[in-house]
mmCIF file of the N, C-alpha and C atoms, coordinates in Angstrom:
data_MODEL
# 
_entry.id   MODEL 
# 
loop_
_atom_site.group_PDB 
_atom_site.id 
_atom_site.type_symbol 
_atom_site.label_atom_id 
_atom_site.label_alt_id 
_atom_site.label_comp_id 
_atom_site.label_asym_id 
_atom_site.label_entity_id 
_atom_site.label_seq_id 
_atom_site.pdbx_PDB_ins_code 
_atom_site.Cartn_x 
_atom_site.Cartn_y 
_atom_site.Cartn_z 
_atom_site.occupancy 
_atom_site.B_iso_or_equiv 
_atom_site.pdbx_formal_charge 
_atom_site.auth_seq_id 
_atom_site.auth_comp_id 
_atom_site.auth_asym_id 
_atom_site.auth_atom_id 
_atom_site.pdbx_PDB_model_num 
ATOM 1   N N  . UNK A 1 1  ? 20.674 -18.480 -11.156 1.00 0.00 ? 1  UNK A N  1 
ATOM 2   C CA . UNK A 1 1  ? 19.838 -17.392 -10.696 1.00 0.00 ? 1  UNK A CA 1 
ATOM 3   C C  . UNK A 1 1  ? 18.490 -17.456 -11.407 1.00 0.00 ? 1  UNK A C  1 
ATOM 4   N N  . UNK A 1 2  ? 17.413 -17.552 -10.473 1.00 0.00 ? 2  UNK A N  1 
ATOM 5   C CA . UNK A 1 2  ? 15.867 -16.951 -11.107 1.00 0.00 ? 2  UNK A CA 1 
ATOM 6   C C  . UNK A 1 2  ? 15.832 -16.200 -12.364 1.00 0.00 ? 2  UNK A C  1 
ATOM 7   N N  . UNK A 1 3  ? 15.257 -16.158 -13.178 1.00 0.00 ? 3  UNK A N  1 
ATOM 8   C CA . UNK A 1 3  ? 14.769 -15.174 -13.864 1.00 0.00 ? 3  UNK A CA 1 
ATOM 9   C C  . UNK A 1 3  ? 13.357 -14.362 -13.849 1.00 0.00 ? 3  UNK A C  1 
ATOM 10  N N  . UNK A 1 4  ? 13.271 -13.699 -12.848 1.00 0.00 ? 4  UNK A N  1 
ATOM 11  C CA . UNK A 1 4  ? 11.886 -13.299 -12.240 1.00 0.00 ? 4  UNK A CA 1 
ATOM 12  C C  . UNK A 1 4  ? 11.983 -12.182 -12.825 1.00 0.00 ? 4  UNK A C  1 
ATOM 13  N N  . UNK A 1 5  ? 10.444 -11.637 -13.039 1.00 0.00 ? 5  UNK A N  1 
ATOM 14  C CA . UNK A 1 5  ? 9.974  -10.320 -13.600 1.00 0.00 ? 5  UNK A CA 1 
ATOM 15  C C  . UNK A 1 5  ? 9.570  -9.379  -12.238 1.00 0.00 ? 5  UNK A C  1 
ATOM 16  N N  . UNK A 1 6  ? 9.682  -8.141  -12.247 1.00 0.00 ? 6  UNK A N  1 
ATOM 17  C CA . UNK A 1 6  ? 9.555  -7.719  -10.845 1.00 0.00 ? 6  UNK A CA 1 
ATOM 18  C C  . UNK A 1 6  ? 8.335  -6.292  -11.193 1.00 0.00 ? 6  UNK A C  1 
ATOM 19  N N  . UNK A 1 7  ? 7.810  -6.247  -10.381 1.00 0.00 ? 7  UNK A N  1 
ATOM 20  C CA . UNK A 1 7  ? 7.124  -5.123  -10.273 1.00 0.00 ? 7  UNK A CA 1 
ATOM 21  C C  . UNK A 1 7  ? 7.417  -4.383  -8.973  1.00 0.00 ? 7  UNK A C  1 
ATOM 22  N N  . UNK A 1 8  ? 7.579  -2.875  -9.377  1.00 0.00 ? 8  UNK A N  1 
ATOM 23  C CA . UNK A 1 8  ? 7.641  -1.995  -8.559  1.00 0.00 ? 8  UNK A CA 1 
ATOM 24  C C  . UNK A 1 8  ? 6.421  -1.081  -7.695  1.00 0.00 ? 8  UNK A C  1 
ATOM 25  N N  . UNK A 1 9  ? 6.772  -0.740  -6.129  1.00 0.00 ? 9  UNK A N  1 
ATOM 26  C CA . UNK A 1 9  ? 5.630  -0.205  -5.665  1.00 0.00 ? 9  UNK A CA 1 
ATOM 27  C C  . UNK A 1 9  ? 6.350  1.132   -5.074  1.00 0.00 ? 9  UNK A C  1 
ATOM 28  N N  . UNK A 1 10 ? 5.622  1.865   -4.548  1.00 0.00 ? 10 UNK A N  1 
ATOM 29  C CA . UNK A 1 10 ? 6.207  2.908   -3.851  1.00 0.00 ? 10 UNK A CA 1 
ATOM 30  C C  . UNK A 1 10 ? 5.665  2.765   -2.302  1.00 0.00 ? 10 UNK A C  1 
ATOM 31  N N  . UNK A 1 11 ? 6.023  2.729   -1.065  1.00 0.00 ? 11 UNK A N  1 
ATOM 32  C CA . UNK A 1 11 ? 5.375  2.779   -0.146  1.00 0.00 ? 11 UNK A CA 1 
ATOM 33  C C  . UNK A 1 11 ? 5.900  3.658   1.003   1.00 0.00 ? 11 UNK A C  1 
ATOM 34  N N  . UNK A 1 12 ? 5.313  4.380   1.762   1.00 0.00 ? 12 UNK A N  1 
ATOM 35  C CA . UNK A 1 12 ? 5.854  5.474   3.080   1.00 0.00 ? 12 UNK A CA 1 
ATOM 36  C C  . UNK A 1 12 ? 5.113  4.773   4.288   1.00 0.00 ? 12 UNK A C  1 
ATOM 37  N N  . UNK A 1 13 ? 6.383  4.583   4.869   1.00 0.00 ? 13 UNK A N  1 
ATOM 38  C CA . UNK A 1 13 ? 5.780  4.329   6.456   1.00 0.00 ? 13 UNK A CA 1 
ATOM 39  C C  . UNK A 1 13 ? 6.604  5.080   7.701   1.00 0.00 ? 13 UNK A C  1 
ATOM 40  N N  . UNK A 1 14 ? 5.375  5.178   8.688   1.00 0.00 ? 14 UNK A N  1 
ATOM 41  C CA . UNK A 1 14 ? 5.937  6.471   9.468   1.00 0.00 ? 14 UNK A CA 1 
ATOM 42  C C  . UNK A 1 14 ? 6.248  5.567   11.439  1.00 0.00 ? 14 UNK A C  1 
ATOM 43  N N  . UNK A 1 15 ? 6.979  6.627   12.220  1.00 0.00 ? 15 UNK A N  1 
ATOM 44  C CA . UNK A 1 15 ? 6.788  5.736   13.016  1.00 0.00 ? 15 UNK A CA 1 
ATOM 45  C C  . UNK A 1 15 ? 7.570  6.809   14.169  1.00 0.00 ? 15 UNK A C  1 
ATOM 46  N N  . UNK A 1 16 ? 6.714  7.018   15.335  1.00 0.00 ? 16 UNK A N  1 
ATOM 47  C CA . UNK A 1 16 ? 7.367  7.957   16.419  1.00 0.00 ? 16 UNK A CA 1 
ATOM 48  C C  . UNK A 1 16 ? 8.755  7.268   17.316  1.00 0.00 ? 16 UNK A C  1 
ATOM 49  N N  . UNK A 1 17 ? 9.232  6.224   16.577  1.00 0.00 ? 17 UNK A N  1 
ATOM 50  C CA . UNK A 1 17 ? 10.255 5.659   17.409  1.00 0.00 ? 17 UNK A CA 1 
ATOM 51  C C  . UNK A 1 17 ? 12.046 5.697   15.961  1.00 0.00 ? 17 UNK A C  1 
ATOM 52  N N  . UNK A 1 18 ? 12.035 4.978   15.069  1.00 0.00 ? 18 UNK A N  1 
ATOM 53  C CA . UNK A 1 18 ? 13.024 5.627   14.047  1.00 0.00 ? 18 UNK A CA 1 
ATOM 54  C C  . UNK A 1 18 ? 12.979 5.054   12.942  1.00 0.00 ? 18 UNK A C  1 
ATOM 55  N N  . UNK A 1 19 ? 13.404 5.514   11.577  1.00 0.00 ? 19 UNK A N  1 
ATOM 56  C CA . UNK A 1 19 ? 13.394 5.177   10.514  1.00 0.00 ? 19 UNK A CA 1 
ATOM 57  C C  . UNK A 1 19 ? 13.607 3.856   10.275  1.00 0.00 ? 19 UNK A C  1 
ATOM 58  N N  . UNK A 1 20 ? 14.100 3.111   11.268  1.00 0.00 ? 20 UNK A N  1 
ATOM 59  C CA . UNK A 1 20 ? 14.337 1.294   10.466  1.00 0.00 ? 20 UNK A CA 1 
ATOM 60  C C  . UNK A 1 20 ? 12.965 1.416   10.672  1.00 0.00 ? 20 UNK A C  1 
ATOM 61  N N  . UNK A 1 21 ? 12.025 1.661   11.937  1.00 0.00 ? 21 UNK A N  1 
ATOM 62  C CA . UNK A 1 21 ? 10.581 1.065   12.298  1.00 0.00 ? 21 UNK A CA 1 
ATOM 63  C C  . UNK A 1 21 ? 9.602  1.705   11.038  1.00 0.00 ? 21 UNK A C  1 
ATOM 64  N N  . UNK A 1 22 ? 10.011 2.607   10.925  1.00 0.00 ? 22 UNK A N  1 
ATOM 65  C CA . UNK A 1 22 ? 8.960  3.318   9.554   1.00 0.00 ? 22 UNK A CA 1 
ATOM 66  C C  . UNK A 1 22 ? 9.117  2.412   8.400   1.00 0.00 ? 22 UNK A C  1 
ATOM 67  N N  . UNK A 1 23 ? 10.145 1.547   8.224   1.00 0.00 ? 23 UNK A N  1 
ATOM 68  C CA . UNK A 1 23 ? 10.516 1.023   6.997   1.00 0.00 ? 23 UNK A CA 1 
ATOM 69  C C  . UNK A 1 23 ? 9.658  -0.556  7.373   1.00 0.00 ? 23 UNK A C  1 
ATOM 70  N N  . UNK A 1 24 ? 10.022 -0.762  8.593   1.00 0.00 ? 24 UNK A N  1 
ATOM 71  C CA . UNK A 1 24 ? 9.272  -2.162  8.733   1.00 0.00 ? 24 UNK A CA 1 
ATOM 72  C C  . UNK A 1 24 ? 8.212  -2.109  9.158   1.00 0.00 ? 24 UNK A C  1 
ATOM 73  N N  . UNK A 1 25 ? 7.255  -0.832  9.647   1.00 0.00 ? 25 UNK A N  1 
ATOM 74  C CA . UNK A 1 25 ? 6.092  -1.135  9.173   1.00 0.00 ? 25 UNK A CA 1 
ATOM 75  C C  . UNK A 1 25 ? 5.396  -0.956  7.824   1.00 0.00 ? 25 UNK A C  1 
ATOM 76  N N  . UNK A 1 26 ? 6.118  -0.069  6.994   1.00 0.00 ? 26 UNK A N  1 
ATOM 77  C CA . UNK A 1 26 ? 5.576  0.332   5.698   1.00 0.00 ? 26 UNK A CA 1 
ATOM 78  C C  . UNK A 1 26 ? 5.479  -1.576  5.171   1.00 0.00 ? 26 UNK A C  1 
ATOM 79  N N  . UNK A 1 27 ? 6.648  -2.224  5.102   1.00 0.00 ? 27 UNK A N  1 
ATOM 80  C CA . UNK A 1 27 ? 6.452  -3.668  4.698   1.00 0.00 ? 27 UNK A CA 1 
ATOM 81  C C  . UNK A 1 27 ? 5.708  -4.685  5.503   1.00 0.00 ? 27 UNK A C  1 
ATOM 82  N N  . UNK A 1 28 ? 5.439  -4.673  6.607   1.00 0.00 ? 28 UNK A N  1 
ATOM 83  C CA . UNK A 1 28 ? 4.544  -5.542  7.296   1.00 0.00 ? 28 UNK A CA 1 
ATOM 84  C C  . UNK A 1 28 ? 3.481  -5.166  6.977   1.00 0.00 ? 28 UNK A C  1 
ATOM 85  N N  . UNK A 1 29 ? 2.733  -4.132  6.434   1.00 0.00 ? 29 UNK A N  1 
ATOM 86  C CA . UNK A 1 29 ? 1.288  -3.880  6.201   1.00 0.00 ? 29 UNK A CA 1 
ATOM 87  C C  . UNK A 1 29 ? 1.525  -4.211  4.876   1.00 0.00 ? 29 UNK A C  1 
ATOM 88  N N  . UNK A 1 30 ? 2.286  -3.791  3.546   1.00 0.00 ? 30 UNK A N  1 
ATOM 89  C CA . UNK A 1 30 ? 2.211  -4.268  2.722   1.00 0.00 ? 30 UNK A CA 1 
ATOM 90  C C  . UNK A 1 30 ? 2.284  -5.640  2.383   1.00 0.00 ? 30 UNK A C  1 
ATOM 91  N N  . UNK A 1 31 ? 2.996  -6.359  3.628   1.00 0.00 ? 31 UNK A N  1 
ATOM 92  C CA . UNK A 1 31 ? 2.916  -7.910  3.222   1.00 0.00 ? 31 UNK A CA 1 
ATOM 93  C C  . UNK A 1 31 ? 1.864  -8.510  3.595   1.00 0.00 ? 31 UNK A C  1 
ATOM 94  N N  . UNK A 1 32 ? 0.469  -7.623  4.013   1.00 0.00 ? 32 UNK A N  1 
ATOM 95  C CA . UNK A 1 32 ? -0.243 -7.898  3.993   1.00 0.00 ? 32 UNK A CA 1 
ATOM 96  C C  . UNK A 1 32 ? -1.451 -8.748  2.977   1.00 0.00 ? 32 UNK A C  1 
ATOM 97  N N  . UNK A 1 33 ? -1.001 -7.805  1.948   1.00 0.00 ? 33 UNK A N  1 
ATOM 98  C CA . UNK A 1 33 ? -1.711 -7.851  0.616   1.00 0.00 ? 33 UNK A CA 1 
ATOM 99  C C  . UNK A 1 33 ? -0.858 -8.156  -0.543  1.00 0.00 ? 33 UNK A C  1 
ATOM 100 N N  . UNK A 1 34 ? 0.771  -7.887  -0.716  1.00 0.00 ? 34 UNK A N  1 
ATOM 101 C CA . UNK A 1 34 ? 1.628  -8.056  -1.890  1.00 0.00 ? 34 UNK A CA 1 
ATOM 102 C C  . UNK A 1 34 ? 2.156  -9.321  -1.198  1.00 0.00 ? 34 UNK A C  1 
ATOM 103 N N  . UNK A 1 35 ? 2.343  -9.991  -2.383  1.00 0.00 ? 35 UNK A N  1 
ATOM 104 C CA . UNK A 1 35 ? 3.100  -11.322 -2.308  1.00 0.00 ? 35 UNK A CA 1 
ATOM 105 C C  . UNK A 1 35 ? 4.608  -11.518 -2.665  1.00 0.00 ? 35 UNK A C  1 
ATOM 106 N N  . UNK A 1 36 ? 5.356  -12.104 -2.897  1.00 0.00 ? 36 UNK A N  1 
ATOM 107 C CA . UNK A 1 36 ? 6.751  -12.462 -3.066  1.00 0.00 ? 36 UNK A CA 1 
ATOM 108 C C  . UNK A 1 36 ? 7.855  -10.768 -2.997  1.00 0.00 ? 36 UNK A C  1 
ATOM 109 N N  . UNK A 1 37 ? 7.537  -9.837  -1.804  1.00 0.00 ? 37 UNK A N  1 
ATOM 110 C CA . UNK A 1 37 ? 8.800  -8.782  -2.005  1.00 0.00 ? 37 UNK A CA 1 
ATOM 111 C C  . UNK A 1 37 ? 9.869  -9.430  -2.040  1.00 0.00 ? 37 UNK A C  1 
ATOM 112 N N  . UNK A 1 38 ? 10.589 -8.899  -2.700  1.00 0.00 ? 38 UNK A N  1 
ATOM 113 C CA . UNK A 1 38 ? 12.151 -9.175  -2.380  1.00 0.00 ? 38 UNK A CA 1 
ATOM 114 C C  . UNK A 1 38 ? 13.017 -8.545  -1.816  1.00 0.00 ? 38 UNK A C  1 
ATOM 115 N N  . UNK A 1 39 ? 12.955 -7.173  -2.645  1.00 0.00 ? 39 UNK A N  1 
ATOM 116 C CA . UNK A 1 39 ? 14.215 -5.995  -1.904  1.00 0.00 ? 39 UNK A CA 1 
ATOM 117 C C  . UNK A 1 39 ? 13.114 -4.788  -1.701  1.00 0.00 ? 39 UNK A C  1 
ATOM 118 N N  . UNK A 1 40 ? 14.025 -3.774  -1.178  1.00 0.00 ? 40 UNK A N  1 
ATOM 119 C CA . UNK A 1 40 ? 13.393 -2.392  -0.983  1.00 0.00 ? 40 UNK A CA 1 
ATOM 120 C C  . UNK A 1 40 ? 14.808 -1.350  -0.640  1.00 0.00 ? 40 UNK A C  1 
ATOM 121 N N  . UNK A 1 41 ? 14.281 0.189   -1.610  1.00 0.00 ? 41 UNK A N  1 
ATOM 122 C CA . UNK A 1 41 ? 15.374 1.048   -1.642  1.00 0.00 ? 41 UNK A CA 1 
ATOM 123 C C  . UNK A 1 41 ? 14.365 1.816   -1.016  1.00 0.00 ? 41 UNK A C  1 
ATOM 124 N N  . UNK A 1 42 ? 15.397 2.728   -0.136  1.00 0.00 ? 42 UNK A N  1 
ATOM 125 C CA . UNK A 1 42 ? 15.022 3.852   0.532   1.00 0.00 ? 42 UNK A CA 1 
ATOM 126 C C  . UNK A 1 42 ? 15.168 5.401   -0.688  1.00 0.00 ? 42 UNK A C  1 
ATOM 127 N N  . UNK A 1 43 ? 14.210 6.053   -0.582  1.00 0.00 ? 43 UNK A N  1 
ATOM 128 C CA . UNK A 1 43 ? 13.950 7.109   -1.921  1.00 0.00 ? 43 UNK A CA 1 
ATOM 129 C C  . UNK A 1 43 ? 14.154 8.249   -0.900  1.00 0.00 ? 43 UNK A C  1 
ATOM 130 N N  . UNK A 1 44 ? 13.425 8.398   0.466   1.00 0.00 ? 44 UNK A N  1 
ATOM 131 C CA . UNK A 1 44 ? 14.069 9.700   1.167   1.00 0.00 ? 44 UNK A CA 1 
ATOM 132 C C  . UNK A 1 44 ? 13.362 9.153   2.125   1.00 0.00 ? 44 UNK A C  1 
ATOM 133 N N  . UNK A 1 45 ? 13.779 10.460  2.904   1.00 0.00 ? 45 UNK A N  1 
ATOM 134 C CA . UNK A 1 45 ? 13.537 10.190  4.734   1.00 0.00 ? 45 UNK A CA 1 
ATOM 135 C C  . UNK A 1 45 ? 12.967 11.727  5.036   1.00 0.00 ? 45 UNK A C  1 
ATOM 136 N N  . UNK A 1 46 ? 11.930 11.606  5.955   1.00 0.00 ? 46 UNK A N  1 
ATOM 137 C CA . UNK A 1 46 ? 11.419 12.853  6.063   1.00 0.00 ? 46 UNK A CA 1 
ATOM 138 C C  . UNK A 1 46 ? 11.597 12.630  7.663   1.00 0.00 ? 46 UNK A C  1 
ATOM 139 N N  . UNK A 1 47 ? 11.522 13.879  8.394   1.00 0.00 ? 47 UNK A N  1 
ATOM 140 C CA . UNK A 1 47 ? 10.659 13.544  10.259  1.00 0.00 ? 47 UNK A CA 1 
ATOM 141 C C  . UNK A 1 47 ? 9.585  15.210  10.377  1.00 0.00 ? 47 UNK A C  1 
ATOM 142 N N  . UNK A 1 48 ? 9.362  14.838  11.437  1.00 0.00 ? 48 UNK A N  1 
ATOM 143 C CA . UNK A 1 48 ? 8.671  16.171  11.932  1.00 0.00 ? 48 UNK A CA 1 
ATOM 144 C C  . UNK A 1 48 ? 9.308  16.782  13.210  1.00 0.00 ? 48 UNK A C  1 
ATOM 145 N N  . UNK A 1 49 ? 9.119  17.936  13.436  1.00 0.00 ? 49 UNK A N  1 
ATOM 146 C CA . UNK A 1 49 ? 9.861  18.262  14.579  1.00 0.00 ? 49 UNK A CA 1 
ATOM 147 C C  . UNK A 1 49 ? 8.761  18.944  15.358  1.00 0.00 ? 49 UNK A C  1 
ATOM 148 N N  . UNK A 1 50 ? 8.839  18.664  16.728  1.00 0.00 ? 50 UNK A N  1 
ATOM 149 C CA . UNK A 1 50 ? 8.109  19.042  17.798  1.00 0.00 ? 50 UNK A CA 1 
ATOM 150 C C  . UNK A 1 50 ? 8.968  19.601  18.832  1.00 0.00 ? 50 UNK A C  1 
ATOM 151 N N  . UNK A 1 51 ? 8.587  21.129  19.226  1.00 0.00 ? 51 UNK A N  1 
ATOM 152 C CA . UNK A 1 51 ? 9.164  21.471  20.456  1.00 0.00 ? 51 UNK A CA 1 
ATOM 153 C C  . UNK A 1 51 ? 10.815 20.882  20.164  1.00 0.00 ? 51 UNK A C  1 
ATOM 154 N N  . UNK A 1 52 ? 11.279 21.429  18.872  1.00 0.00 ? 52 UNK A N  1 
ATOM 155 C CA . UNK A 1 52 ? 13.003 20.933  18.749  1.00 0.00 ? 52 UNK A CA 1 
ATOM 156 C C  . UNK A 1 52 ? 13.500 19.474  18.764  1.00 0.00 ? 52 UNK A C  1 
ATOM 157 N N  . UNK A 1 53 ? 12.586 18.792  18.662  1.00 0.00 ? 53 UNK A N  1 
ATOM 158 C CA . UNK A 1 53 ? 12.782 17.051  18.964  1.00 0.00 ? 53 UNK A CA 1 
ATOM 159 C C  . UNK A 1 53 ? 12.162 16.450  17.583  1.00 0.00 ? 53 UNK A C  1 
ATOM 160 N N  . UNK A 1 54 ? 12.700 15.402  17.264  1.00 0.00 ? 54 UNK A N  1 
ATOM 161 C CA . UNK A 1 54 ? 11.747 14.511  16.363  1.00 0.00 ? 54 UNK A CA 1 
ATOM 162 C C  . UNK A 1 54 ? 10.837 14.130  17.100  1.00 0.00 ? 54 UNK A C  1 
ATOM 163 N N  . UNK A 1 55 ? 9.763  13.917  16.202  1.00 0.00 ? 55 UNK A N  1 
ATOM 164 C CA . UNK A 1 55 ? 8.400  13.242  17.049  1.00 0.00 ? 55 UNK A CA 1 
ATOM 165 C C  . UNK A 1 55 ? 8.297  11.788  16.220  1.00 0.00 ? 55 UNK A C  1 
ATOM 166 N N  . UNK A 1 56 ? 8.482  12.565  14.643  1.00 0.00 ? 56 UNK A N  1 
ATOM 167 C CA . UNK A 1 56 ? 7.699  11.385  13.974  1.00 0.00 ? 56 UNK A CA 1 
ATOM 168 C C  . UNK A 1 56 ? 8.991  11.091  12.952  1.00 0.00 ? 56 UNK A C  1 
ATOM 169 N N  . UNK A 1 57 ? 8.904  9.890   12.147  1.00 0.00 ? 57 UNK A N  1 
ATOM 170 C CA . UNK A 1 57 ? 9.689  9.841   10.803  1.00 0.00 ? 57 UNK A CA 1 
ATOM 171 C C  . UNK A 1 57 ? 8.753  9.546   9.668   1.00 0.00 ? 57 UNK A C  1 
ATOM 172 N N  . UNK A 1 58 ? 9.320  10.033  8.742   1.00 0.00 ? 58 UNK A N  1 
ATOM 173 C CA . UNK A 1 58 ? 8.566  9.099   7.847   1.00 0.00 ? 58 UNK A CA 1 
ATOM 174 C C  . UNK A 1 58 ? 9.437  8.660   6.469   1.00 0.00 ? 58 UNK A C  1 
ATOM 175 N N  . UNK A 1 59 ? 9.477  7.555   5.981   1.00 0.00 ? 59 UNK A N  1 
ATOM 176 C CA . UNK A 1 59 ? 10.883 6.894   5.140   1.00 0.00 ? 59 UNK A CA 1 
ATOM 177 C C  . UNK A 1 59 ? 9.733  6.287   3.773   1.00 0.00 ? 59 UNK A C  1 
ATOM 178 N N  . UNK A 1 60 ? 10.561 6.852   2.580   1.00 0.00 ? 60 UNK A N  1 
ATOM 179 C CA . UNK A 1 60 ? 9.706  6.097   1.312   1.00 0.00 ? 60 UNK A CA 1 
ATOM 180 C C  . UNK A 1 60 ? 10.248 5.445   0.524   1.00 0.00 ? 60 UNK A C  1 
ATOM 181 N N  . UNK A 1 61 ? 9.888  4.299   0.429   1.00 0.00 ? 61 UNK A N  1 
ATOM 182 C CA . UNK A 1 61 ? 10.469 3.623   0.054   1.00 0.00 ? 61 UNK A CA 1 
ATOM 183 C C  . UNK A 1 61 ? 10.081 2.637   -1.389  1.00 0.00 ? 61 UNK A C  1 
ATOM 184 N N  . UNK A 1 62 ? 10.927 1.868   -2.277  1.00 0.00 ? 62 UNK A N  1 
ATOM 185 C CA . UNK A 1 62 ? 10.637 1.821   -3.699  1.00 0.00 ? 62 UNK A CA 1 
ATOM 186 C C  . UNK A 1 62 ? 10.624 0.078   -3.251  1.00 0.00 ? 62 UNK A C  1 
ATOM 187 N N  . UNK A 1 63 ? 9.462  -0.712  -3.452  1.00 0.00 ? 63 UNK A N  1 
ATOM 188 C CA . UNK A 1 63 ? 9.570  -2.115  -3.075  1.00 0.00 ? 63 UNK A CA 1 
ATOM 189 C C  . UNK A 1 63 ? 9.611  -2.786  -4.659  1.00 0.00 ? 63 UNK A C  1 
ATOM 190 N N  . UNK A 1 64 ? 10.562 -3.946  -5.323  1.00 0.00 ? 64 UNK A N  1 
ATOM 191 C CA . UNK A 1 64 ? 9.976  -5.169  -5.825  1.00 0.00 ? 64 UNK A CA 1 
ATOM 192 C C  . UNK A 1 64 ? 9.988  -6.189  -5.400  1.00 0.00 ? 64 UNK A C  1 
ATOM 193 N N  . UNK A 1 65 ? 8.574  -6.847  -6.004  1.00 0.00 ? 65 UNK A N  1 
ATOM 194 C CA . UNK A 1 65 ? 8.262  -7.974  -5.616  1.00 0.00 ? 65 UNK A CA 1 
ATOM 195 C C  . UNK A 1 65 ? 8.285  -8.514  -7.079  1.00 0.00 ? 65 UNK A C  1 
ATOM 196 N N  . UNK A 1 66 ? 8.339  -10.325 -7.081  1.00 0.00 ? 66 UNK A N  1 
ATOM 197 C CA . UNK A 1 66 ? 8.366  -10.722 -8.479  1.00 0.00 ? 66 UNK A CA 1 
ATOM 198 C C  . UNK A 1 66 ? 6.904  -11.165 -8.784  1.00 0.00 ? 66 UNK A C  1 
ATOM 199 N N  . UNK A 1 67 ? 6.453  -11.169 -9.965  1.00 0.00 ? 67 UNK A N  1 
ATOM 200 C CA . UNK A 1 67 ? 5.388  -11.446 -10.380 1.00 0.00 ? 67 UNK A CA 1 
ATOM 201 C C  . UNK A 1 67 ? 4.820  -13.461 -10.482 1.00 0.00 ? 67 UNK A C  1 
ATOM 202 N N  . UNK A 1 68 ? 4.146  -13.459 -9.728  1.00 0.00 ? 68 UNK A N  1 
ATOM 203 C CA . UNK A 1 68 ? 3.978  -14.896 -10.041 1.00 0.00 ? 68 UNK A CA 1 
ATOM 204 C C  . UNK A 1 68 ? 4.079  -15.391 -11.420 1.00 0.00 ? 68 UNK A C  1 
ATOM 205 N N  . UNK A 1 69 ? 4.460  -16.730 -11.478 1.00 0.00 ? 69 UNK A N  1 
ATOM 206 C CA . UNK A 1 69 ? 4.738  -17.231 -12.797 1.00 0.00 ? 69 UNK A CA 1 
ATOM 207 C C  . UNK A 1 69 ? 3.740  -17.937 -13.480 1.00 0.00 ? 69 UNK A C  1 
ATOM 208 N N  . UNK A 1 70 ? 3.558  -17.959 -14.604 1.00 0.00 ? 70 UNK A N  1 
ATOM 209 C CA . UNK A 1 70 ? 2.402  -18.257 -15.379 1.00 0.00 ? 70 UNK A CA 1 
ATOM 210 C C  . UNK A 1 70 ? 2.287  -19.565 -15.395 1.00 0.00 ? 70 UNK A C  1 
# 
């Protein structure tokens, strides 16, 4: 097994269709700019309600990625 050092991020992504999609866009924009994620924990789940319906979600989530090596 690796011995990688990891740094932690916090990230929320939202999405009018359901919480997996809030989660994979919160990481597709972040893999925009962060390099090597590895895992990601879900910290909570929020939605909004419209007229008795969900409209929106929104899921936050705790990402590490490992730190490049020296």
């Amino acid at each position: 097994m690796d011995e990688h050092i990891y740094k932690l991020i916090e990230l929320t992504g939202t999405s009018g269709t359901s919480m997996e999609d809030a989660v994979n866009r919160a990481l597709s924009r972040a893999g925009q700019t962060v390099r090597n994620m590895k895992w990601f924990e879900v910290i909570s789940t929020r939605g909004v309600i419209d007229a008795g319906r969900v409209s929106q979600w929104q899921v936050t989530l705790r990402v590490g990625f490992a730190l490049d090596e020296s």
